[in-house]
C-alpha positions in Angstrom: -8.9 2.2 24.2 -6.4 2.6 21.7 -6.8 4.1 17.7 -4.1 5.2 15.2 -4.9 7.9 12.3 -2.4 7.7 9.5 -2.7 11.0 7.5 -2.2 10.4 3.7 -4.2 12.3 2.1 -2.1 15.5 1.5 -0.2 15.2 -2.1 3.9 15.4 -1.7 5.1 19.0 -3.8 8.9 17.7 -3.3 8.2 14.2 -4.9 4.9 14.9 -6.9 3.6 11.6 -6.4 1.9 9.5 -3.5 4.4 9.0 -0.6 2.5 6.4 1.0 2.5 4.0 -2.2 6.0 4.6 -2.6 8.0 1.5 -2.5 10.7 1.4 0.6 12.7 -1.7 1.0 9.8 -3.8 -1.2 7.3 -2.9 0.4 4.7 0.3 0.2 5.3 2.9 2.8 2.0 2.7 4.3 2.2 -1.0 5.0 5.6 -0.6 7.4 3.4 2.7 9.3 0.2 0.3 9.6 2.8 -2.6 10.6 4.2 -0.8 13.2 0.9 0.7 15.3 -1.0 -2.6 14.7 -0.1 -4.3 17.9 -1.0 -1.4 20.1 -4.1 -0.1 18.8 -7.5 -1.7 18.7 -8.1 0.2 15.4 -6.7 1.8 12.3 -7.3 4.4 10.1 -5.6 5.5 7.0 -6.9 8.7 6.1 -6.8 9.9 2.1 -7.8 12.6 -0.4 -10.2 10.6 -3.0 -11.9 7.5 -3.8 -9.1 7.2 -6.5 -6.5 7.1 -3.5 -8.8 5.2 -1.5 -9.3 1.8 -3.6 -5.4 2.0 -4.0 -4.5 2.0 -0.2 -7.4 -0.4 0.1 -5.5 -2.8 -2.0 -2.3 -2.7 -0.7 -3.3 -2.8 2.5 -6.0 -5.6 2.6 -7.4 -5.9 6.2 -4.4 -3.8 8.0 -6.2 -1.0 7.9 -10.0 1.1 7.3 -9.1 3.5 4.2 -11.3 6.8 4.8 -12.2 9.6 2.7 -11.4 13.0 4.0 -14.6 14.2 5.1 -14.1 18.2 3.5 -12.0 16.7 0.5 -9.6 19.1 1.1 -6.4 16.8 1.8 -5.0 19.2 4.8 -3.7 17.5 7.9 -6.3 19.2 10.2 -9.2 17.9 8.1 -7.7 14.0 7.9 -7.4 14.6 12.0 -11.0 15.5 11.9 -11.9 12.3 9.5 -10.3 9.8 11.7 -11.1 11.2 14.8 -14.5 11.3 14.2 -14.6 7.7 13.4 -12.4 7.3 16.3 -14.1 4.4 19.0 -11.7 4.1 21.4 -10.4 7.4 23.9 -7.0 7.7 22.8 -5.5 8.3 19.1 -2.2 8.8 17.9 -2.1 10.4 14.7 0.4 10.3 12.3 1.9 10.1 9.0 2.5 8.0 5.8 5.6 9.2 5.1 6.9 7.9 8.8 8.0 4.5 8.0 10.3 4.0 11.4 7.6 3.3 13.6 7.9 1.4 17.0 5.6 -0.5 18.5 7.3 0.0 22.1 7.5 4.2 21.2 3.9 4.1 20.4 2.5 1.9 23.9 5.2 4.3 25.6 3.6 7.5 24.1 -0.4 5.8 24.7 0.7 5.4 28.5 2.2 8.6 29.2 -1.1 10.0 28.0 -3.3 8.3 30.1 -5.1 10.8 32.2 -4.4 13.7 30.1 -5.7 15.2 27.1 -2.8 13.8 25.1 0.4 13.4 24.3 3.8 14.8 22.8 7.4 15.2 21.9 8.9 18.5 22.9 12.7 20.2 21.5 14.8 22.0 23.8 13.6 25.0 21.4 9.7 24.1 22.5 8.9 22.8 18.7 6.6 19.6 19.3 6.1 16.7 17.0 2.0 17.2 16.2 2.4 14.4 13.5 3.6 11.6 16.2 1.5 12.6 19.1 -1.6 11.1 21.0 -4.7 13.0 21.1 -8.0 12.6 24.0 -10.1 12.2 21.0 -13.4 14.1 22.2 -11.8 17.2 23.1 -9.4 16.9 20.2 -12.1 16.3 17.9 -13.9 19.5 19.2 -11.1 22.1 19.0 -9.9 20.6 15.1 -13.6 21.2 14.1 -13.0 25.0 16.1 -10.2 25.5 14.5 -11.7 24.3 10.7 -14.0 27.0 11.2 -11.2 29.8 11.8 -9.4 28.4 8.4 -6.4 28.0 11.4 -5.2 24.8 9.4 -2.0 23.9 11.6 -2.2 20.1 12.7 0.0 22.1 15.9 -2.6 24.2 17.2 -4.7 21.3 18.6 -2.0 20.3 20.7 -1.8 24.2 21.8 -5.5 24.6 23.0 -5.8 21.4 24.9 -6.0 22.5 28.5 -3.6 19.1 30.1 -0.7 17.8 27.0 2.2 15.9 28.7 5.0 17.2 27.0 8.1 14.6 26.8 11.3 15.9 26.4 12.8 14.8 23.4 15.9 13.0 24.9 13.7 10.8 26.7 12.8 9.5 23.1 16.6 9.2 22.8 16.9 7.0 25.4 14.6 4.4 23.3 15.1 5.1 20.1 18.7 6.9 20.1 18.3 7.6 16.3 15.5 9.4 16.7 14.2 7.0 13.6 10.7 7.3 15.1 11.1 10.9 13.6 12.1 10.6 10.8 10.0 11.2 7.5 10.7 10.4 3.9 9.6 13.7 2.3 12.0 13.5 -0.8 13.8 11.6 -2.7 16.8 11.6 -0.8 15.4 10.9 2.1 13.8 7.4 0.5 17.7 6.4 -0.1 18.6 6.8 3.1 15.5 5.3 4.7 16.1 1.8 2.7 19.5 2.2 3.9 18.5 2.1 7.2 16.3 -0.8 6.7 19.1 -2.7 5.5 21.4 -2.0 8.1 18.5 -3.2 10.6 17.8 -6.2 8.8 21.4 -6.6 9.0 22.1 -5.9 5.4 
């Protein structure tokens, strides 16, 4: 019942190469994001830009994961969403991103079951900002408002969430209480952030 859409198509302007390739602690981004929803979902897809992009994630991820091909070519978050939901067999799909290397298996089966019986899924700030790039979408209706929303050139991953009639919003410090770092959330968008992500990893592997 379960699918996971990992968006890696878009390029990074901050680091000007592919964030998902990048390697975090010896291994390639991508691989710890695949890692961490394999358990829970029945399927995987890794969404990219190009064929170019698409025989590299393909090789470093070997049977993890199905490497698709944006369907529009366009590399926007809304039209990966569309790719992978589309191809989507299961009810359920969390989509997310490459550049999210914290992910948690227990945070992820948390998130699929507080969606049940909804039309999906989300974290919510105290401010009302929600997390559209860790959330879990119905995938029929979700797939039907992205493809409405393609056609208004309304591009924001967000909006989905927005026009879905039943979301369950989940405030953000009952994330906290599971993952008190908020790692889940955290995404490795420059270089920076790639020094303190292996530091992280090392102080979990108890480095």
């Amino acid at each position: 019942m379960r699918t996971a859409i990992v968006l890696a198509g878009g390029d990074s302007t901050r680091m000007k190469r592919d964030k998902g390739l990048l390697d975090l602690a010896g291994e390639p981004m991508v691989c710890r994001v695949a890692d961490g929803v394999s358990g829970v979902v029945d399927e995987v897809f890794i969404v990219v830009g190009s064929a170019e992009q698409q025989g590299e994630y393909s090789d470093v991820l070997g049977d993890r994961a199905e490497v698709l091909i944006d369907v529009y070519g366009d590399g926007s978050p809304l039209v990966g969403a569309i790719t992978g939901l589309r191809r989507a067999r299961e009810e359920y799909a969390l989509i997310t991103a490459c550049d999210m290397p914290f992910v948690s298996p227990d945070v992820v089966r948390w998130l699929f079951d507080e969606a049940e019986g909804h039309d999906g899924a989300t974290f919510e700030w105290p401010n009302g900002w929600i997390e559209p790039f860790f959330s879990v979408y119905r995938v029929e209706p979700s797939l039907r408002i992205a493809r409405e929303l393609f056609e208004e050139k309304n591009m924001r991953l967000r909006m989905i969430l927005r026009r879905l009639p039943d979301v369950k919003h989940i405030p953000i410090d009952s994330l906290r209480e599971r993952d008190p770092e908020l790692l889940t959330l955290f995404d490795v968008d420059t270089e920076e952030a790639i020094v303190e992500a292996e530091k992280k990893l090392k102080k979990m592997d108890g480095g």
